[in-house]
C-alpha positions as CSV (number, residue, x, y, z in Angstrom):
1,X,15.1,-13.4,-33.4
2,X,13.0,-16.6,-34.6
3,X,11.8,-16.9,-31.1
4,X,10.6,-13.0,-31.0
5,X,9.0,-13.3,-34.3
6,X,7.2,-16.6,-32.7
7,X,6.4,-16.1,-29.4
8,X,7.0,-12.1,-28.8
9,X,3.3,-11.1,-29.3
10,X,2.9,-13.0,-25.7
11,X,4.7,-11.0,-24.0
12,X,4.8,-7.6,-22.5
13,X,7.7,-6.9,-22.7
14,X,11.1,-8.3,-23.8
15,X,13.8,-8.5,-21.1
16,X,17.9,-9.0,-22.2
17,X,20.5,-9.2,-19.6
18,X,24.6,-8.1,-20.7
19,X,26.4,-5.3,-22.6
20,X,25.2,-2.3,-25.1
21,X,26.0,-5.2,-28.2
22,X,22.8,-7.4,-26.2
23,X,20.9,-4.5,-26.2
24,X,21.9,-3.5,-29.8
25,X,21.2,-7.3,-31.0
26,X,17.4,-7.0,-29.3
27,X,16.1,-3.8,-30.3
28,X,17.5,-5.4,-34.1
29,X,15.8,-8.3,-33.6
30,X,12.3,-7.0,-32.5
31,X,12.8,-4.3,-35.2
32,X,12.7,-7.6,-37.9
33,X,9.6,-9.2,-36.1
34,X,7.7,-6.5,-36.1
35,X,7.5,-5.8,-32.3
36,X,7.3,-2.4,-30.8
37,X,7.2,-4.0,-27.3
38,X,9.0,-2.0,-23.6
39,X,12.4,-3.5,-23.4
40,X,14.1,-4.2,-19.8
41,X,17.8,-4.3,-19.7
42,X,19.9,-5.3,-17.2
43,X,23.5,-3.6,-18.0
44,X,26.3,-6.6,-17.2
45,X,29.1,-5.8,-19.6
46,X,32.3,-4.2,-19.1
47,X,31.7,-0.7,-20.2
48,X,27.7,-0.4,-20.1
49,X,28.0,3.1,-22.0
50,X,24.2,3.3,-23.3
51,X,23.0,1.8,-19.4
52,X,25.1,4.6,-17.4
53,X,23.6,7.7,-20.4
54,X,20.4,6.3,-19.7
55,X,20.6,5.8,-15.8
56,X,19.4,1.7,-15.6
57,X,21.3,0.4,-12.0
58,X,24.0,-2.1,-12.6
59,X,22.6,-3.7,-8.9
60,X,20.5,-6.7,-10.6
61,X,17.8,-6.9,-8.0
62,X,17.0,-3.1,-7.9
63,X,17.3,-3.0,-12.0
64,X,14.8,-6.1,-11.9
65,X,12.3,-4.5,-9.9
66,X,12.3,-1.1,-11.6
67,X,11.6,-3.2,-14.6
68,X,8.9,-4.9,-13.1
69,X,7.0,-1.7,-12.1
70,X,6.8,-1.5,-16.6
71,X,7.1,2.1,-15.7
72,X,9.2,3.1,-19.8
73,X,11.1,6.0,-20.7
74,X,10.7,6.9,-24.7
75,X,14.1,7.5,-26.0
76,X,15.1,7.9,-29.3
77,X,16.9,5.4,-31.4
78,X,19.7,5.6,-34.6
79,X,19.3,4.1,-37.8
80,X,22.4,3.3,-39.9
81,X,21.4,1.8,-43.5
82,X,18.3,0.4,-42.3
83,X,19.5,-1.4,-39.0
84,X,18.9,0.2,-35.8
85,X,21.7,1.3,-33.0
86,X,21.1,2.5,-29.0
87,X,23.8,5.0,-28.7
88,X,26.9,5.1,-31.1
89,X,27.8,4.6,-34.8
90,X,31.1,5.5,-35.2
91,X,34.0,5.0,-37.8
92,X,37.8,5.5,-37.9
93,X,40.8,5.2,-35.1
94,X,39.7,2.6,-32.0
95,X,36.2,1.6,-33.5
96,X,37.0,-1.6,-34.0
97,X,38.3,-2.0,-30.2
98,X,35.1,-3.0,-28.5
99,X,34.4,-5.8,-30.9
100,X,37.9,-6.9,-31.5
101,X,39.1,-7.2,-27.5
102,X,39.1,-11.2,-27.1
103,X,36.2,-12.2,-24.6
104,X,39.0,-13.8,-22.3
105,X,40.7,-10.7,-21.5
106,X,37.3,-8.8,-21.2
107,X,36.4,-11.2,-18.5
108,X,39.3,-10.3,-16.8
109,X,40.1,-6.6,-17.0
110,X,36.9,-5.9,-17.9
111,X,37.1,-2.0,-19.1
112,X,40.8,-1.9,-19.1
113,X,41.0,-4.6,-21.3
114,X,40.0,-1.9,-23.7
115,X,42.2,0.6,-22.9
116,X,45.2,-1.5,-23.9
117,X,43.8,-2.7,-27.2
118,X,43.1,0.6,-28.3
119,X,46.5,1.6,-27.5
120,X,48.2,-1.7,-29.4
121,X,46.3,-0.7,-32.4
122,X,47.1,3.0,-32.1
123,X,48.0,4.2,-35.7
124,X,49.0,8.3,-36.1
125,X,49.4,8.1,-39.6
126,X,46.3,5.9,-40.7
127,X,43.0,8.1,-41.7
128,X,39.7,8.0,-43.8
129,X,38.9,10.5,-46.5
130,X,35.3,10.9,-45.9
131,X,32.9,13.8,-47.5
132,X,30.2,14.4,-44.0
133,X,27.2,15.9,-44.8
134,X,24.4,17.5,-42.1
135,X,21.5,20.3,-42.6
136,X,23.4,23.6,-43.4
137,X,27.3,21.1,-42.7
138,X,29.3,19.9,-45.2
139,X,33.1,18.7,-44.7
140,X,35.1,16.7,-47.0
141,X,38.7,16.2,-45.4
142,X,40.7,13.4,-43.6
143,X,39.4,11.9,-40.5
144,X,40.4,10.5,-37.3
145,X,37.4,10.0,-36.2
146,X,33.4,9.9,-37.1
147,X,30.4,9.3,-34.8
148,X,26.8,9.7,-34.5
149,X,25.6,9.3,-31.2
150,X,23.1,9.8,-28.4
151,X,25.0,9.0,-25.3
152,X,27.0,10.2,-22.8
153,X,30.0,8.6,-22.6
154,X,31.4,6.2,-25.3
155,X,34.2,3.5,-24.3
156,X,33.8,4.2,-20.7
157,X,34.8,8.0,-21.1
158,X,32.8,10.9,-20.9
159,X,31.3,12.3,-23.9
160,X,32.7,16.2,-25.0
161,X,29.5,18.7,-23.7
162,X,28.0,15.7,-21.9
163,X,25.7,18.2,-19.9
164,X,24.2,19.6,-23.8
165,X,23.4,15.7,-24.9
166,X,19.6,14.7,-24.2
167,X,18.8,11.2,-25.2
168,X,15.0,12.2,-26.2
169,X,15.5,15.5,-28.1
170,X,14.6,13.9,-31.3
171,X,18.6,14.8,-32.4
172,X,22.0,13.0,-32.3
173,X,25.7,14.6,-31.7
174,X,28.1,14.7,-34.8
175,X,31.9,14.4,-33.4
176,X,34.6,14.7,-36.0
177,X,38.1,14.8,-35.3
178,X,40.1,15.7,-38.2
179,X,43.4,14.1,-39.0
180,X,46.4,16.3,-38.3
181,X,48.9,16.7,-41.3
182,X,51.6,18.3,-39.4
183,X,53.6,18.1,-35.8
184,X,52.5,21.1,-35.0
185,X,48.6,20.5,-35.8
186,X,48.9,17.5,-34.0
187,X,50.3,18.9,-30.5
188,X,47.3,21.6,-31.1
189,X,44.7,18.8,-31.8
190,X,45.6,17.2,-28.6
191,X,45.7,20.5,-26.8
192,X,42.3,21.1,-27.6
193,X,40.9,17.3,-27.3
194,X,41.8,17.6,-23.7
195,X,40.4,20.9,-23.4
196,X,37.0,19.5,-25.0
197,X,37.7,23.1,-27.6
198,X,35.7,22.2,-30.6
199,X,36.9,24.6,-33.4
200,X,34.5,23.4,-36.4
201,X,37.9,22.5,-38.0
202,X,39.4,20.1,-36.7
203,X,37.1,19.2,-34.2
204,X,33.1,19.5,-34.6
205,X,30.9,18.9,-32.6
206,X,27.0,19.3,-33.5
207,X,23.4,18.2,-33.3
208,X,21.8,17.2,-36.1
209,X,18.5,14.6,-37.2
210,X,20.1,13.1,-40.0
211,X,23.4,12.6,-41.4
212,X,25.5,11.4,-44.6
213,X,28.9,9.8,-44.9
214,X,30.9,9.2,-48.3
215,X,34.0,7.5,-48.3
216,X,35.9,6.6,-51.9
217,X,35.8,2.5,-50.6
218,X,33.8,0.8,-48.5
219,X,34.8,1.3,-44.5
220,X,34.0,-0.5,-41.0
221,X,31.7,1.1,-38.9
222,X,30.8,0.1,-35.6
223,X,27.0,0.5,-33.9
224,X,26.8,-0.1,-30.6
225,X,30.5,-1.5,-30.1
226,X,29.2,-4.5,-32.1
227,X,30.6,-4.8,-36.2
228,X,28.1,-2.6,-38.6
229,X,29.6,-3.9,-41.7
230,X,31.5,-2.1,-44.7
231,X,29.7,0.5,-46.8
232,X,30.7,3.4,-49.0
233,X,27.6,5.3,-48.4
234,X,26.6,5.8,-45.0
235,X,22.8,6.9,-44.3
236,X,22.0,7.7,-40.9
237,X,18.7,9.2,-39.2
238,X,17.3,9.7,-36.0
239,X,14.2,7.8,-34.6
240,X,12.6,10.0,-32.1
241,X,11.2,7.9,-29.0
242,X,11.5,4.5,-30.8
243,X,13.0,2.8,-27.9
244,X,10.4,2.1,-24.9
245,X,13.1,1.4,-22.2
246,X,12.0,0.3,-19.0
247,X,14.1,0.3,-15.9
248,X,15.2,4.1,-16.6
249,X,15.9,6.1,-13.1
250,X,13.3,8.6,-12.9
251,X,14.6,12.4,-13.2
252,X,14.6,14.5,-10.4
């Protein structure tokens, strides 16, 4: 960040090379010097999520020279509280996975290393009372699951109505999956998770620009797989074409 704020007028362009939480960590940091610079990134995590929504090549030498043509994409960017985010805020069940895998074992089962956290820390009976608000929504009920995203996929698995998401509509998707209070609504709520059968009950799925999330304590969100902190009051907005992304593969 101190050598952005320095040196970054210099430049171009801003290059950053390793997951969606590098990405998330540079658009951050040029946000706080001020730059509105074309970022090139070259995707060399284990799940890449925002890189595969946005089509950048996971080959290095062909994702360096699409980035050295400066040829940018304008997609939109979230912003959660005042900090910025690529593709995902998200609270409740597994949202903590991506940041608290150990580094050793994603070196070494890269995405499945994932996978089995997320199933270690696999809690039926733990929700979040939440009140979610949207223009013409409002929910207040138990949650699973929250998220606010602009992306395809999210943990390496496809994103419900992946074909309806556009990553520079000016609008992100709201998913909510409600907590289940019986047997039986729980053997439905799977049913229908597989089926990708959104209900507006217990699961919703919509487009909307802005979005508000009240919970009755603070509660961990995550933006971008990396840690968002713990508020009560979540504020979150979309920022149509903030993100000049270079490296994009050019639509057909």
């Amino acid at each position: 960040q101190e050598l952005l704020a320095q040196q970054g007028g210099r430049y171009d362009a801003v290059l950053c090379a390793g997951g969606d939480g590098t990405l998330h960590h540079t658009v951050n940091a040029m946000a706080q010097a001020g730059l509105g610079l074309p970022v090139g990134y070259l995707p060399a995590g284990s799940t890449n999520d925002f890189a595969a929504s946005a089509g950048l090549s996971e080959d290095m030498a062909e994702g360096c020279a699409r980035i050295a043509s400066l040829r940018e994409t304008r997609l939109d960017l979230g912003d959660f509280c005042g900090r910025r985010f690529c593709y995902v805020a998200a609270f409740g069940m597994f949202t903590d996975v991506s940041y608290s895998t150990p580094r050793q074992a994603k070196n070494l089962l890269g995405h499945m290393a994932y996978i089995l956290e997320g199933v270690k820390r696999l809690n039926l009976f733990q929700s979040w009372h939440a009140r979610v608000r949207a223009a013409g929504f409002c929910m207040e009920d138990d949650f699973w699951y929250g998220s606010f995203t602009n992306t395809r996929s999210v943990g390496g698995f496809g994103f419900p109505n992946a074909d309806k998401v556009q990553l520079d509509d000016g609008e992100f998707e709201v998913m909510l999956v409600r907590s289940p209070k019986s047997l039986a609504e729980l053997n439905t709520l799977a049913a229908r998770l597989v089926r990708q059968e959104f209900d507006g009950r217990d699961l919703v799925f919509l487009h909307a620009k802005e979005l508000q999330v009240t919970f009755g304590a603070p509660v961990p969100w995550t933006l971008d797989g990396e840690f968002g902190g713990e508020v009560q009051q979540a504020q979150l907005s979309v920022l149509p074409g903030a993100l000049r992304l270079l490296g994009a593969a050019e639509e057909k």
